[in-house]
TORTORFI-234303 format. One line per field, with one value per residue (C-alpha): x, y, z; chain. Coordinates in steps of 0.001 Angstrom, whole numbers, plus 500000, padded with zeros to 6 digits. Layout:
BEGIN
px [X ...]
py [Y ...]
pz [Z ...]
unit [A ...]
***
This chain:
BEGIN
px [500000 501245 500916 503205 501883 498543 500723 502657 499631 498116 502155 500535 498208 500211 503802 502448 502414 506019 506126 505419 501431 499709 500481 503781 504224 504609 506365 503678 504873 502534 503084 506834 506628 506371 504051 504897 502861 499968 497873 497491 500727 499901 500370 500472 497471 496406 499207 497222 498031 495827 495624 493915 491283 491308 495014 495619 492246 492332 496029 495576 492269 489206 486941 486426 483225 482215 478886 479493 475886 476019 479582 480434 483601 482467 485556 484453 487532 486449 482874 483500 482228 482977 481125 482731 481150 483686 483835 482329 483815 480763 481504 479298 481377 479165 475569 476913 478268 481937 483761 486800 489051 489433 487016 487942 488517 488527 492770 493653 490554 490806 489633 491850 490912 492356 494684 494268 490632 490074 493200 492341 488961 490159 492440 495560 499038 500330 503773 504824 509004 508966 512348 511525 507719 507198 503602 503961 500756 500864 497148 497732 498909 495247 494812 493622 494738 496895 497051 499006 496300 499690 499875 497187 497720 495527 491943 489926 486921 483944 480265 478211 476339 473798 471384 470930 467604 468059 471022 472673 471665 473800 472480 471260 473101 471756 472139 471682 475334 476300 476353 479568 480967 482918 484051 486523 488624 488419 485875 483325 480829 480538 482704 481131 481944 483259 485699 483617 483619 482018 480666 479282 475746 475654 473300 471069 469195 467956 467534 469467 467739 467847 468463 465509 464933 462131 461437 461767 459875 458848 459764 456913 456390 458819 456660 458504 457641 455695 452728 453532 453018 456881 460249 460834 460992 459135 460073 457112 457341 454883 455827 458374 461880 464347 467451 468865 472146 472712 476084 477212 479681 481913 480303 476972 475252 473123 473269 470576 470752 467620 468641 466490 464125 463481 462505 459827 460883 463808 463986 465653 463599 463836 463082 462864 464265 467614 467062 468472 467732 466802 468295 466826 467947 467816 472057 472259 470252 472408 471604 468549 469377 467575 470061 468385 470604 469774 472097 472109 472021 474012 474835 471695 471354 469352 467805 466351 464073 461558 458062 456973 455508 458422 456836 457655 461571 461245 464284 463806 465884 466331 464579 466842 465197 466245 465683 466079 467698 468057 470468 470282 474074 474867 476089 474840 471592 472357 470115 471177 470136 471159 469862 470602 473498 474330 471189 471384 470647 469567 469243 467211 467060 464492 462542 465148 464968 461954 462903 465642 464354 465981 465341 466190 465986 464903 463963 461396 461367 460786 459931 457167 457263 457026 460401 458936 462176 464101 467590 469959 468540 465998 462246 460634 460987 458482 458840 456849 457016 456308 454441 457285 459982 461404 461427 460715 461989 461599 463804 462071 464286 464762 466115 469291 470170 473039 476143 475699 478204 477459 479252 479069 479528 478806 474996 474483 474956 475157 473407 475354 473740 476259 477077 479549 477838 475864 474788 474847 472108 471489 468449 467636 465252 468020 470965 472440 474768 474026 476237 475125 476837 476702 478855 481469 480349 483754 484962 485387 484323 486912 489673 487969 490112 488294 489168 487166 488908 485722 487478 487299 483845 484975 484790 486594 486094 489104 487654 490658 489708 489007 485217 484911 481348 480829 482296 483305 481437 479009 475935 474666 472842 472140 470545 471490 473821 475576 476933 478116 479235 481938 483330 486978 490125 493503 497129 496930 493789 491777 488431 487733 483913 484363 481729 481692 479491 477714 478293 480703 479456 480105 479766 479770 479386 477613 476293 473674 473582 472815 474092 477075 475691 477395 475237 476190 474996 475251 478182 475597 473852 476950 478583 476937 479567 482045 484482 486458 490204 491285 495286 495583 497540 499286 500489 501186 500490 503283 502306 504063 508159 510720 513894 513959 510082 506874 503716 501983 503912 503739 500012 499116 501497 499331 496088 496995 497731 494709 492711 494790 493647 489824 489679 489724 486963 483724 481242 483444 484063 487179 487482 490369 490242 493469 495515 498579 500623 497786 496753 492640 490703 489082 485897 486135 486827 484280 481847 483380 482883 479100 478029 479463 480781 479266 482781 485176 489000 491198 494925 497509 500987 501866 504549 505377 508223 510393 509203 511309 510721 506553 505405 502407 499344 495725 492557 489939 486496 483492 480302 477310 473337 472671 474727 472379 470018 473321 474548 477612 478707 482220 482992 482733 484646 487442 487721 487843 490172 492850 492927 493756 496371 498373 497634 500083 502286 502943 502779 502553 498891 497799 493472 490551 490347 487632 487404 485093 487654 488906 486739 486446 485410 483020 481385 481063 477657 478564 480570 484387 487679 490845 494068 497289 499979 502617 505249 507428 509309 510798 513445 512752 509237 509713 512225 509914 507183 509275 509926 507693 507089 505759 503367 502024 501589 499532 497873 496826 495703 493778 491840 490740 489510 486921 486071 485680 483275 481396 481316 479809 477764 477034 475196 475145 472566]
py [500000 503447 505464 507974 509373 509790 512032 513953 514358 516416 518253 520127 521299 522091 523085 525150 528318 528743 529314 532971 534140 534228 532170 531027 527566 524521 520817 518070 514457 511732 507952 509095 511406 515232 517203 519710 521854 522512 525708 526994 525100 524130 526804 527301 529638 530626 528070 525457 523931 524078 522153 521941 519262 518447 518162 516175 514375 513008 511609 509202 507230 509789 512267 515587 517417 520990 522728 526083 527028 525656 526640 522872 521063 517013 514647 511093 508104 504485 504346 507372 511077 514077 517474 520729 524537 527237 529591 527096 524793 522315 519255 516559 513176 510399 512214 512907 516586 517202 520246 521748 523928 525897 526026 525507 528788 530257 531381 532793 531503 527967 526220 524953 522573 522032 519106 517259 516391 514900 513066 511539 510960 508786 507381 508538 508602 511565 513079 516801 517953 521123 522279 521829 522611 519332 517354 514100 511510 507895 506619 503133 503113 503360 501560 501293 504630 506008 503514 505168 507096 508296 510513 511646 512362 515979 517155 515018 516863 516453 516231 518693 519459 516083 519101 520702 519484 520000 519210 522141 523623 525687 528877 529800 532579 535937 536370 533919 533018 534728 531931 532929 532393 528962 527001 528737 525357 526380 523991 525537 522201 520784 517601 514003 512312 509502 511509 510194 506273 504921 502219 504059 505880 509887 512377 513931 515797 519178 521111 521198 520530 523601 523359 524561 524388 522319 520354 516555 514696 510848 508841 506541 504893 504139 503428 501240 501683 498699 501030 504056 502736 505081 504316 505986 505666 508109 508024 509789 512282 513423 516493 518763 517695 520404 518896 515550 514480 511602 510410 507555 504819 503170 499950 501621 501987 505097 506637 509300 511032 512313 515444 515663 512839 509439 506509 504147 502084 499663 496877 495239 495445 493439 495639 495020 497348 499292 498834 495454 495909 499121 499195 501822 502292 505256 505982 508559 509993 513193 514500 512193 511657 508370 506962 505291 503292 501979 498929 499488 497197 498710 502237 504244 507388 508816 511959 513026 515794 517250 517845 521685 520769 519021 516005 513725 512606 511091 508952 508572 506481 506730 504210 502676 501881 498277 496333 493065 490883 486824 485257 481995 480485 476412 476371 478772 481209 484328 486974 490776 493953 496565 500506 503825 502872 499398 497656 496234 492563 489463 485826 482906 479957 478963 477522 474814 473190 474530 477694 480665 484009 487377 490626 494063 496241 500072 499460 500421 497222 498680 495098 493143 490659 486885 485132 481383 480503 477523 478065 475340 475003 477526 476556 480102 483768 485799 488877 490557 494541 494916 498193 498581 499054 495832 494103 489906 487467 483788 481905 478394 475428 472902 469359 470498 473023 475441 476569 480103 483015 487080 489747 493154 496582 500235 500318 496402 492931 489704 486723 483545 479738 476916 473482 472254 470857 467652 465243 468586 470618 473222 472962 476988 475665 473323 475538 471828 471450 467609 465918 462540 459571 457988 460689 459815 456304 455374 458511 458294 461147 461307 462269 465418 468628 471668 475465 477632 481351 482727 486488 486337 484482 481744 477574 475522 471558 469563 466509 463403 462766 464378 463334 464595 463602 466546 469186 472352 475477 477709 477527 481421 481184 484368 483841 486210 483040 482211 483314 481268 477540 476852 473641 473606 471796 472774 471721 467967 467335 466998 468943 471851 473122 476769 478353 481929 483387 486597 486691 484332 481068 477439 473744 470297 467450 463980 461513 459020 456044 458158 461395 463620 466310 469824 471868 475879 477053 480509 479840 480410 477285 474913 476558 476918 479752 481601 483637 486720 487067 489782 490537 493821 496075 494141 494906 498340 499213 497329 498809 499523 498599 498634 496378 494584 493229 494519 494596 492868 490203 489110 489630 487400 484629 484938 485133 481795 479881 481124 479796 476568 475917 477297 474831 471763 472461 470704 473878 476785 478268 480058 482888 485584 489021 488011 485208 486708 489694 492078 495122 495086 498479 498644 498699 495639 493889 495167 494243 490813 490389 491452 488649 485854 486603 486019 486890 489447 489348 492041 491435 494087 495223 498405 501320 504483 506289 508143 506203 502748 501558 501172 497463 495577 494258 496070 495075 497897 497704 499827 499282 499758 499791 497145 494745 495504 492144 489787 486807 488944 492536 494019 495137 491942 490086 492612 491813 487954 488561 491272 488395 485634 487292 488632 485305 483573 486096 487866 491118 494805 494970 498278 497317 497367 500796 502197 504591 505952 506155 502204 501931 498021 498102 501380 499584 495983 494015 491927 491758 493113 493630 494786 493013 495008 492040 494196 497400 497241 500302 498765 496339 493293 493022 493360 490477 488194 488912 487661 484219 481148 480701 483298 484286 480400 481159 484541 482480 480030 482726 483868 480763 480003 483510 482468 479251 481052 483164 480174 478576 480743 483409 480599 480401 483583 483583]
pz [500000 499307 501898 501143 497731 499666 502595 499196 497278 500527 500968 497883 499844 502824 502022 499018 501439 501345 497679 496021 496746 493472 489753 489100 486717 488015 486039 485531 485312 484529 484149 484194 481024 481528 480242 478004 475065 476619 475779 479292 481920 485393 487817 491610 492310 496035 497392 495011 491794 489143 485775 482414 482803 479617 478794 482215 482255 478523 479033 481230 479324 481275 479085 479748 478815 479081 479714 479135 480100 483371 483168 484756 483666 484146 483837 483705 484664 484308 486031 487873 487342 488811 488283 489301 488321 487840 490806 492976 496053 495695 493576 492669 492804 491494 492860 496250 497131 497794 499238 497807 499202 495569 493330 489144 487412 484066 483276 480021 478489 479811 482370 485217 488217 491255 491453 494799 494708 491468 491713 494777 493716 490833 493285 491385 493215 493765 494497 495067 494335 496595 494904 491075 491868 490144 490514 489948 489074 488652 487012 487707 491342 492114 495698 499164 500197 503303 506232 509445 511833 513429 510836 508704 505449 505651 504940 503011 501254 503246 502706 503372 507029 507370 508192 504759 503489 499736 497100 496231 492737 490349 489607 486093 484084 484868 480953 477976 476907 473424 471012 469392 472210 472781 475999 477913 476205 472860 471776 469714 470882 474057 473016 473589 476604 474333 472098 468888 469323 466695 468575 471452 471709 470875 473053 470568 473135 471641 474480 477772 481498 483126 486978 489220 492849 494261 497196 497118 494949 494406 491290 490901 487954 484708 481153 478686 474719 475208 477048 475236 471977 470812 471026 474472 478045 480591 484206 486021 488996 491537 491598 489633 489165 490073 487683 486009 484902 482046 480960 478771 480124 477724 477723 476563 480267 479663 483377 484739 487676 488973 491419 494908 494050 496184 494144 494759 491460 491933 488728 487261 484172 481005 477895 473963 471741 472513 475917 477377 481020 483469 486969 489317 492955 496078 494490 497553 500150 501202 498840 497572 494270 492009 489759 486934 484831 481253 479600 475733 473356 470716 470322 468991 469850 472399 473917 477288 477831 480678 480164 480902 483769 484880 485883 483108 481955 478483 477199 473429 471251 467059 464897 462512 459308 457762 454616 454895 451882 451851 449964 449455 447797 447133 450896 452699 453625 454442 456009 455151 457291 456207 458152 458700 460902 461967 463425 466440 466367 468789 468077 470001 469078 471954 469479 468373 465782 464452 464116 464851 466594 465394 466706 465614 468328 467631 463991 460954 458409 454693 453072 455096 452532 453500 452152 450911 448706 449823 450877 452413 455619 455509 454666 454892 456563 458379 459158 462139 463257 466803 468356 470592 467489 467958 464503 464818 461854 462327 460328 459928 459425 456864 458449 460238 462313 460872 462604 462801 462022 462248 460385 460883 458836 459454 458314 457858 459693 457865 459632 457847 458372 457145 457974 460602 463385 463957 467055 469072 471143 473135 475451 476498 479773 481738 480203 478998 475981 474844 472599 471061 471877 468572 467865 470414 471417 473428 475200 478778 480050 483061 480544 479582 480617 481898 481823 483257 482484 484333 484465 480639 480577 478365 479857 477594 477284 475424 474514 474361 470944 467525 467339 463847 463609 465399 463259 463237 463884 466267 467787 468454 471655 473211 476408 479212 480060 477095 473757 471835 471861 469474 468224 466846 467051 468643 467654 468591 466583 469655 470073 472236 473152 473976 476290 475546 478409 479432 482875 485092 485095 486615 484604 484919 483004 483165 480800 480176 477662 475303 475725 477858 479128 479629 482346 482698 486257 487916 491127 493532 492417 492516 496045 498868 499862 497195 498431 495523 497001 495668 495063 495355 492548 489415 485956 485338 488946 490966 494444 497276 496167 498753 499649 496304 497082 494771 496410 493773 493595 497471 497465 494453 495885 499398 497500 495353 498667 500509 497021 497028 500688 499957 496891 498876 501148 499347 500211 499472 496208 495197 492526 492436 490672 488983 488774 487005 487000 485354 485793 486426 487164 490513 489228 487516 490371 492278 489508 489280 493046 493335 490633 493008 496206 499858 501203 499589 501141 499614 499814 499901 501710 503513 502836 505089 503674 505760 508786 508119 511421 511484 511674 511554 510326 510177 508443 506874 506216 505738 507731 504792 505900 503640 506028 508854 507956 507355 509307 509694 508953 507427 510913 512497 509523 509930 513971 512875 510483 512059 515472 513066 511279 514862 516649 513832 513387 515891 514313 515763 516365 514573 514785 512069 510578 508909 505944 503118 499992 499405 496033 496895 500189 499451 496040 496949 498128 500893 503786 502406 503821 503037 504470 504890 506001 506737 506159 502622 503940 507052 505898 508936 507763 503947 504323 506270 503776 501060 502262 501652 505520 506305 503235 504209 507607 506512 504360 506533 509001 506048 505742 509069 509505 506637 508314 511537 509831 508002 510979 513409 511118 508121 505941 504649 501841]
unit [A A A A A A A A A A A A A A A A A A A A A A A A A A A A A A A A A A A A A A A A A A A A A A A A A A A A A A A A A A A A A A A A A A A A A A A A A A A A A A A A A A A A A A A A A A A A A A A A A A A A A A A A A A A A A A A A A A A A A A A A A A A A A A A A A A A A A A A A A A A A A A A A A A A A A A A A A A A A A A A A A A A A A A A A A A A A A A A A A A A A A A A A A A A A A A A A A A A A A A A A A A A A A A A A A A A A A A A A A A A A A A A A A A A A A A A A A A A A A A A A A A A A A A A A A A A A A A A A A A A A A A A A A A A A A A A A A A A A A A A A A A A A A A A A A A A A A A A A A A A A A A A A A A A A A A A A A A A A A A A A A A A A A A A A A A A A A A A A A A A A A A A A A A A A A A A A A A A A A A A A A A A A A A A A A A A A A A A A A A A A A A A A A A A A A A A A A A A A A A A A A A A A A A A A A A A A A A A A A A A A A A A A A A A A A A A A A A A A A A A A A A A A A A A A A A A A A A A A A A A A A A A A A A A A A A A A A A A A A A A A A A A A A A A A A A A A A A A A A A A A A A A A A A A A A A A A A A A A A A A A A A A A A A A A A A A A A A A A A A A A A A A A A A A A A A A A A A A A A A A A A A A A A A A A A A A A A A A A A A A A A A A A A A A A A A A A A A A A A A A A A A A A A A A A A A A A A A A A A A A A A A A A A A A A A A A A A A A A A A A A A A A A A A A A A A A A A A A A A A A A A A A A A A A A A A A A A A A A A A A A A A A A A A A A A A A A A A A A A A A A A A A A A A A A A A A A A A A A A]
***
């Protein structure tokens, strides 16, 4: 853990007063490259240093947008936003209210933000040279955070008083901007938060929310197109909505923010069209703010809008108009849709074998024509519009079922059946993959080899033999579970069944006389506990490195012997957040963890510079309201946890701790915590943490904390 670049990041703050009162320029390093050529160069302001957002921002993978009519910069990193206005100390940091010390200002025509806060908000690193005025951020070293209550690290920004009723509201211009007049940037748009991906959604919203003040007021009721009859999505108040937020993710999660509002809608919701699901929850409640959350299908544009009376939100999405063209060839049928912009398609083949299912979500069909021409496999087409702007074509089969491949262009995809695959099914109800055993009449099903890369959602099956009769080829599947199922062969001739999945799953595999039979199931129904261990740091973010030892590298050897140990109890499954020396975004292991885990153990080491003689071991957690009906809470699992760990080694004693800013103890589901085994910067411990007896006697520690907890809190579902 790096302490010290959380204590250096806040020497910014507090040394800065010894340097010259008003601007002078400051160096800016980041990822180990300065940063030079930028219109407007960090400067030390008020004892504060102050950077471009967009120059800094857009460098290390965030986007920057900004709204030059609310005058609000928004920088968006990974699945976090943060809002800031210019002139203003109150920032908005994923709906909940934040205050800076320094608000953003408007320099030479740009606009320049205040270091610290958004850096630690993104959980940067950050370092400060007091004698070449150098700041100095490292993206990846984003971790658990400071660790020594001996010495705090400074002021972290602080909510505002639990007392305030309402959520603070920017002010609207005293005068309409002039409309020759640009973002203090130099942008003559607002730029997308995407920077132009092609394959991400665009905001075509034509007019922009104007903030208003109002008291609280009740979200109760969302309409899908499905009652309205359109291709949009109202989200009904009871009263007038004072102001709402919307940004795009990069995986095409359409996010709305609905400002001083409590929600009385929760989901999840299943939708047709665009819309794949709709997740609604209470995302804060100081300030009360209703964070509706829509998962895209593809990337169609969209707009949101507010009625006059302010009582109805209206997402609206645009219908792609499609022509659809079979072409039927000696060896294959293929199905061409062709739009306005790529469609967005879906297959199901729920109704093997008779027929295949697709969908085109958002879309106008210009030929309603009933295809009867034979092709290959195909007997006949029919083509159904929906109301809801979902377009249905059933694609009735012949005698076999095809292997199925999908190409894609810029305003068309190509739906290609061929032959490859044969004495294979897929039954959608039980989830089961059956393979005949005519096909493979001898195979003993105890020499199969499994692989289940779960963090890449792929389970791979290497059959010992070549079973041509198979084939080779794909069955599209589609299900919320799986993808695809693909039949090929690797370098020995044998035959490999890959699983690509849509969410982590488990498998196993039995057989009858007739048939072996591949089963998918979520975790939860194959473990009666799972426990994510998660080794903190990795790849590009080493972590804590002192006396020759990396951080990463001790956890991940901990975390594989607390797995090995886990693996061989019969009612506890095992996953990790990374099994290798990779670098994976704490969000992504947080996400991982709340499909699958009832326990959540974060591993990581400790580092104090300039203080090489601080030892010990201390566990963190963070008590959440939603643990108040669980077998056992964070707190509690930290207290089990910090006893084992000093009862086998005999560490310094430094307690549980407690903080708000440890993204996976703050964003995870279920009882969390987060392990620090020990100081890298004192040269005794960083030693004993490098040898093999001592990361198996943490590990073991590790392991009976868990079965403590299983045992005296189980179960915990």
């Amino acid at each position: 853990m790096k302490r010290f670049t959380y204590i250096l990041a806040f020497v910014v703050i507090i040394i800065f007063p010894t340097l010259a009162y008003g601007a002078a320029n400051a160096r800016l390093i980041i990822d180990y490259e300065e940063i030079t050529g930028l219109d407007v160069p960090p400067i030390i302001m008020n004892n504060r240093v102050m950077v471009p957002a967009r120059g800094i921002f857009e460098r290390v993978g965030g986007n920057v947008e900004w709204n030059y009519l609310h005058r609000q910069v928004t920088v968006q990193y990974n699945n976090d936003i943060l809002v800031m206005t210019i002139n203003e100390t109150i920032a908005w940091r994923n709906g909940e209210i934040f205050i800076m010390d320094v608000p953003p200002i408007i320099h030479n025509n740009r606009t320049l933000i205040p270091l610290r806060f958004p850096a630690e908000a993104f959980g940067f690193c950050v370092d400060w040279d007091g004698t070449s005025r150098t700041a100095i951020i490292n993206s990846g070293n984003s971790g658990s955070g400071y660790s020594n209550n001996e010495e705090p690290p400074g002021e972290l920004p602080k909510p505002p008083d639990p007392g305030d009723k309402h959520p603070y509201l920017p002010e609207k211009p005293a005068d309409p901007p002039d409309e020759h007049t640009g973002p203090p940037d130099g942008h003559t748009d607002p730029p997308s938060i995407h920077n132009g991906n092609p394959n991400l959604a665009n905001d075509i919203s034509s007019v922009p929310i104007q903030p208003e003040s109002h008291p609280i007021t009740n979200i109760i009721t969302l309409h899908t197109p499905r009652e309205n009859g359109a291709m949009a999505y109202t989200i009904i108040a009871s009263s007038s909505i004072s102001d709402v937020n919307h940004f795009l993710l990069a995986d095409n999660r359409l996010v709305v923010d609905i400002y001083n509002s409590m929600t009385y809608i929760t989901g999840p919701f299943f939708a047709d069209g665009p819309v794949n699901e709709i997740r609604a929850s209470q995302f804060t409640r100081s300030p009360y703010v209703t964070r509706v959350v829509f998962e895209l299908t593809n990337h169609t544009d969209y707009s949101v809008s507010l009625s006059y009376d302010r009582h109805v939100l209206t997402i609206a999405f645009a219908v792609n108009n499609v022509t659809i063209t079979p072409i039927f060839n000696t060896h294959t049928d293929t199905l061409h849709i062709r739009g306005d912009f790529q469609p967005s398609v879906r297959l199901s083949a729920a109704s093997y074998p008779q027929y295949l299912t697709i969908y085109v979500d958002n879309a106008s069909i210009d030929n309603m024509e009933e295809f009867k021409q034979d092709g290959v496999f195909t007997s006949h087409l029919q083509i159904v519009r929906q109301t809801n702007g979902v377009a249905v074509i059933h694609v009735f089969m012949e005698n076999a079922w095809p292997s199925i491949e999908l190409n894609h262009g810029k305003d068309y995809v190509s739906i290609i059946l061929h032959g490859g695959l044969s004495g294979i099914r897929y039954d959608f109800w039980s989830r089961e993959l059956r393979i005949s055993r005519d096909i493979i009449p001898n195979m003993d099903i105890t020499q199969l080899r499994h692989n289940n890369e779960y963090l890449l959602n792929r389970y791979t099956l290497t059959l010992p033999v070549a079973a041509d009769g198979l084939g080779l080829g794909s069955l599209y599947i589609a299900d919320n579970y799986i993808c695809t199922i693909t039949v090929h062969r690797n370098g020995s001739g044998n035959t490999k069944i890959v699983f690509d999945t849509a969410r982590v799953m488990a498998f196993t595999v039995h057989e009858t006389p007739a048939e072996i039979i591949i089963r998918a199931h979520l975790p939860q129904e194959v473990h009666p506990v799972i426990v994510v261990i998660d080794p903190g740091h990795g790849g590009r973010d080493p972590g804590a490195v002192h006396h020759g030892v990396r951080e990463s590298d001790i956890v991940l050897t901990i975390s594989h012997m607390v797995a090995e140990r886990l693996n061989r109890h019969p009612n506890i499954g095992v996953y990790m957040t990374r099994h290798t020396d990779e670098f994976v975004p704490l969000a992504q292991r947080t996400e991982f963890a709340n499909q699958v885990a009832d326990l959540f153990v974060s591993v990581h080491a400790n580092a104090v510079v300039n203080r090489p003689n601080v030892t010990g071991i201390e566990t963190w957690y963070i008590l959440h309201p939603r643990e108040d009906n669980l077998s056992i809470n964070s707190r509690q699992f930290a207290q089990i946890m910090q006893r084992r760990l000093i009862n086998a080694s005999g560490a310094v004693d430094r307690g549980i701790k407690t903080t708000p800013y440890f993204v996976v103890l703050r964003d995870t589901t279920m009882p969390a915590v987060l392990l620090e085994v020990g100081f890298l910067t004192n040269a005794q411990e960083a030693a004993r943490l490098a040898t093999t007896v001592h990361q198996q006697l943490l590990a073991q520690a590790i392991y009976q904390g868990i079965l403590e907890v299983l045992d005296m809190h189980g179960p915990l579902r």
